[in-house]
MIKOLMAR-682605 format. One record per residue (C-alpha): x, y, z; residue in one letter. Coordinates in steps of 0.05 Angstrom, whole numbers, padded with zeros to 5 digits, always signed. Layout:
residues N
XYZa/...
//
This chain:
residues 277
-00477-00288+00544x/-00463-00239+00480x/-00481-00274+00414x/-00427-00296+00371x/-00425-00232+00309x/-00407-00252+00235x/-00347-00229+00212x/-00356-00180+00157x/-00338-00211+00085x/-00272-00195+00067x/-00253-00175-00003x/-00237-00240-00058x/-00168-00231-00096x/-00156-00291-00148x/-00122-00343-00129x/-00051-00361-00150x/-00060-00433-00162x/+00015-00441-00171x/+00026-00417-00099x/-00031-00463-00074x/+00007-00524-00107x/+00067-00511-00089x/+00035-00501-00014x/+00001-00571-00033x/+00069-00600-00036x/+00101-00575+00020x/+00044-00599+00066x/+00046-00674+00031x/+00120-00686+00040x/+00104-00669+00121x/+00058-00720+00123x/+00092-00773+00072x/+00173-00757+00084x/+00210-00774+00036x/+00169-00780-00028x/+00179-00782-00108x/+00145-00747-00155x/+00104-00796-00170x/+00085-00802-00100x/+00069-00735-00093x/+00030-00731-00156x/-00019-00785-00136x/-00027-00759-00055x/-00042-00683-00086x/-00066-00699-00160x/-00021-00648-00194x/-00003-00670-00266x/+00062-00701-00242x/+00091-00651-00302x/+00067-00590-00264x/+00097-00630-00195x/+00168-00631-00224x/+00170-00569-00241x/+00141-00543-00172x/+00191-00582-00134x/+00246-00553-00178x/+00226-00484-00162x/+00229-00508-00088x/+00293-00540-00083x/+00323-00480-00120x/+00300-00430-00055x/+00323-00479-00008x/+00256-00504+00016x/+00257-00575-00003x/+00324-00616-00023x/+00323-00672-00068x/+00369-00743-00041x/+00408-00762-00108x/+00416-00830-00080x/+00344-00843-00091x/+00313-00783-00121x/+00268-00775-00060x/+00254-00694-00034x/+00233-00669+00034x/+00229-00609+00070x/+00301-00573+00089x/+00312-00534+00153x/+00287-00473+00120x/+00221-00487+00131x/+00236-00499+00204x/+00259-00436+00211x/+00204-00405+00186x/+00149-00440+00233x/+00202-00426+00289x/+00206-00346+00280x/+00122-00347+00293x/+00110-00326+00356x/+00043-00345+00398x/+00036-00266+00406x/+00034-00265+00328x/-00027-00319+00319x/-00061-00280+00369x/-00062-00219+00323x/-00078-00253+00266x/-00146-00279+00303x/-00156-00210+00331x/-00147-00171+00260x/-00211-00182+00231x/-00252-00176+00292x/-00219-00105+00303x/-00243-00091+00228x/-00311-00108+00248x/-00320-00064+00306x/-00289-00005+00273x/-00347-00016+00224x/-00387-00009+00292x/-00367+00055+00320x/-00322+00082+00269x/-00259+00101+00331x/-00209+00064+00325x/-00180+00001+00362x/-00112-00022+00388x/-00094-00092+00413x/-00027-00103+00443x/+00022-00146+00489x/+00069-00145+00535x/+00124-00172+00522x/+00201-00163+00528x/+00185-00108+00584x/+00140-00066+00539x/+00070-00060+00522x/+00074-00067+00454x/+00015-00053+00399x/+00007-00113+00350x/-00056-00091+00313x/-00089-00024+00309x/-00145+00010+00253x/-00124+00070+00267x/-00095+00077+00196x/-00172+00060+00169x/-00207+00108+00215x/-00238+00168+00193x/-00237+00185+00267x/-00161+00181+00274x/-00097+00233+00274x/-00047+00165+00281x/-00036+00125+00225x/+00023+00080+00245x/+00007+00055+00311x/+00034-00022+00300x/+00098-00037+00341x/+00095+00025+00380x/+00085+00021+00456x/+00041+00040+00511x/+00061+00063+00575x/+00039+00013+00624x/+00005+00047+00683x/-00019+00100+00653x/-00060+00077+00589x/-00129+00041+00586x/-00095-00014+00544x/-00037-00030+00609x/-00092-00023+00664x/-00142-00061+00631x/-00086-00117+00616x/-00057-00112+00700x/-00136-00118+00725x/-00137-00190+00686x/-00068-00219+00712x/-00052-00250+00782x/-00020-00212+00841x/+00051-00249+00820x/+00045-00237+00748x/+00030-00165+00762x/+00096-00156+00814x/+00131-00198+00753x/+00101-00150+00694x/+00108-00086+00730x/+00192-00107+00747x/+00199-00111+00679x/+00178-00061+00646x/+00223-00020+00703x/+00276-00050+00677x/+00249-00038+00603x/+00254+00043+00627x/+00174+00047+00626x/+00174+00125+00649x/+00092+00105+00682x/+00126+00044+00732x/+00171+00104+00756x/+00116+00160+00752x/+00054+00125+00783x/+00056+00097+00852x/+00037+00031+00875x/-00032+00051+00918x/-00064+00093+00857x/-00041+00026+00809x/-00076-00020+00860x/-00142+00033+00866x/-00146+00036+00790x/-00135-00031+00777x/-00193-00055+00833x/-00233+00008+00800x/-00223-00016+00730x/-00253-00093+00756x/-00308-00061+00791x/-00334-00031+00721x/-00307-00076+00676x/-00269-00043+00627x/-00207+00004+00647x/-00204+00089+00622x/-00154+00138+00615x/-00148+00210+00591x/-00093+00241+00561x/-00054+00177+00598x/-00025+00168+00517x/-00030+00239+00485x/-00059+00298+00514x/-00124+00299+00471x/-00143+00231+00471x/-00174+00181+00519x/-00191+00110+00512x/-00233+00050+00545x/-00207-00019+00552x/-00212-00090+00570x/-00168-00147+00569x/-00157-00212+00526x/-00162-00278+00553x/-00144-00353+00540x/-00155-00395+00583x/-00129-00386+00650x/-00069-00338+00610x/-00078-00264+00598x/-00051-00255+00520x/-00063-00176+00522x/-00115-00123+00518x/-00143-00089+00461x/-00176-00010+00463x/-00229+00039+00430x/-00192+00112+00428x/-00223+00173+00419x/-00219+00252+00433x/-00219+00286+00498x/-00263+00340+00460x/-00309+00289+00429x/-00324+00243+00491x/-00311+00228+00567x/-00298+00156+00587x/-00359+00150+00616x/-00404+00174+00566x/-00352+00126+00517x/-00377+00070+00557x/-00446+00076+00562x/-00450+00090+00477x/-00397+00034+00457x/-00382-00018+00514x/-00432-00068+00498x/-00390-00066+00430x/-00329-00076+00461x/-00345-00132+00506x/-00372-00165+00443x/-00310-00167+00401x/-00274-00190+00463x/-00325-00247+00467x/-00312-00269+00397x/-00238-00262+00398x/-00233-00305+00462x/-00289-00362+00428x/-00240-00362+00367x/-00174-00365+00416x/-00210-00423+00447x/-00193-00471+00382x/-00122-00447+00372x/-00070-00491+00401x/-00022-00443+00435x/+00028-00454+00489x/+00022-00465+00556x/+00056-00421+00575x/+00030-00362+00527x/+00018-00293+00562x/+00004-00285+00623x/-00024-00317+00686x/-00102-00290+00699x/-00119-00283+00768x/-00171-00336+00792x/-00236-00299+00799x/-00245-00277+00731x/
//
């Protein structure tokens, strides 16, 4: 079993105290409710000065509303509607960022990890714009074409049979010019192909001069997406890709899917993995 890699150290900006108190705040009036100042003062221990004035600031933007019956505050619906607009997809790429970083400091080509969701492979994190080994610099919220990039067929080996009829209907409906293009008896020999080996390839599948490797992302028994290493047709084949940065690649997927372990996602988050993974 790979060993679990340190993450490298990430660079220390000072902290805005203000920001952590008035953080402070907001996460003792969800535990307490309705609270005073004074309350508030002694669960935190900010000067109950600096608390009025933090709580001031808050009602102002509509974060936290103060009952003039009893001069109590609590949390509005704003902050509800904050939480709500975070999607499972989005926690995902916030544990996959750093781990990305780390094997770009690795191998130097760079990394996508995306979804699929709303009928599209979508990318959610990329280095591409920190590689010295890229041409793309904006890869975030672009898609993939589903059948024929590493990043689709490495994410389709990992599902089950009915998730895979389910994916592959919508992203026909999405207008996914691969579903149309590829048909169904080279999708099933790639996919088997790509479990056989372990890691999916393309060439050119994306852009003419550029092939990648892949392998999928897993939680559980759900398939939350796939993440990449890209490089150039020139530069390398898939194979010889493979046998120079695989061991790499199954690595960060190992960490990612130890850290996913401790996250409390949904249920019903990504996709259903087939059973002999």
């Amino acid at each position: 079993m790979p060993k679990k890699l340190e993450k490298p150290k990430k660079q220390v900006y000072p902290r805005v105290r203000a920001l952590e108190r008035g953080l402070e705040l907001i996460n003792a009036l969800s535990e307490l409710g309705w609270a005073t100042p004074t309350e508030l003062a002694q669960h935190t221990g900010i000067h109950r000065a600096t608390v009025y004035r933090l709580l001031d600031t808050l009602v102002q933007n509509n974060y936290i509303h103060l009952r003039p019956s009893d001069s109590r505050y609590f949390l509005t619906k704003r902050i509800s509607h904050v939480a709500d607009s975070i999607r499972d997809d989005d926690w995902v790429a916030q544990i996959v960022s750093p781990h990305l970083g780390h094997l770009l400091y690795q191998i130097q080509w760079p990394s996508d990890f995306a979804t699929f969701t709303a009928g599209h492979l979508t990318i959610k994190e990329s280095t591409h714009r920190f590689s010295p080994m890229s041409i793309n610099r904006r890869m975030v919220g672009k898609s993939r074409p589903l059948l024929s990039s590493a990043l689709g067929l490495a994410f389709l080996s990992a599902v089950s049979d009915e998730s895979r009829e389910k994916i592959l209907s919508l992203a026909k409906l999405a207008g996914d010019a691969s579903v149309h293009m590829e048909g169904k008896e080279n999708l099933i020999k790639a996919i088997q192909v790509a479990r056989v080996r372990g890691y999916s390839e393309s060439s050119g599948g994306t852009q003419h001069n550029i092939s990648a490797i892949a392998k999928p992302i897993c939680w559980h028994n759900r398939v939350v997406g796939a993440i990449n290493i890209m490089f150039f047709r020139q530069a390398l084949t898939p194979t010889k890709a493979a046998e120079l940065y695989l061991k790499q690649l199954e690595q960060c997927v190992y960490n990612i899917e130890q850290e996913l372990k401790s996250i409390p996602l949904d249920s019903s988050t990504g996709w259903v993995k087939r059973r002999d993974l």
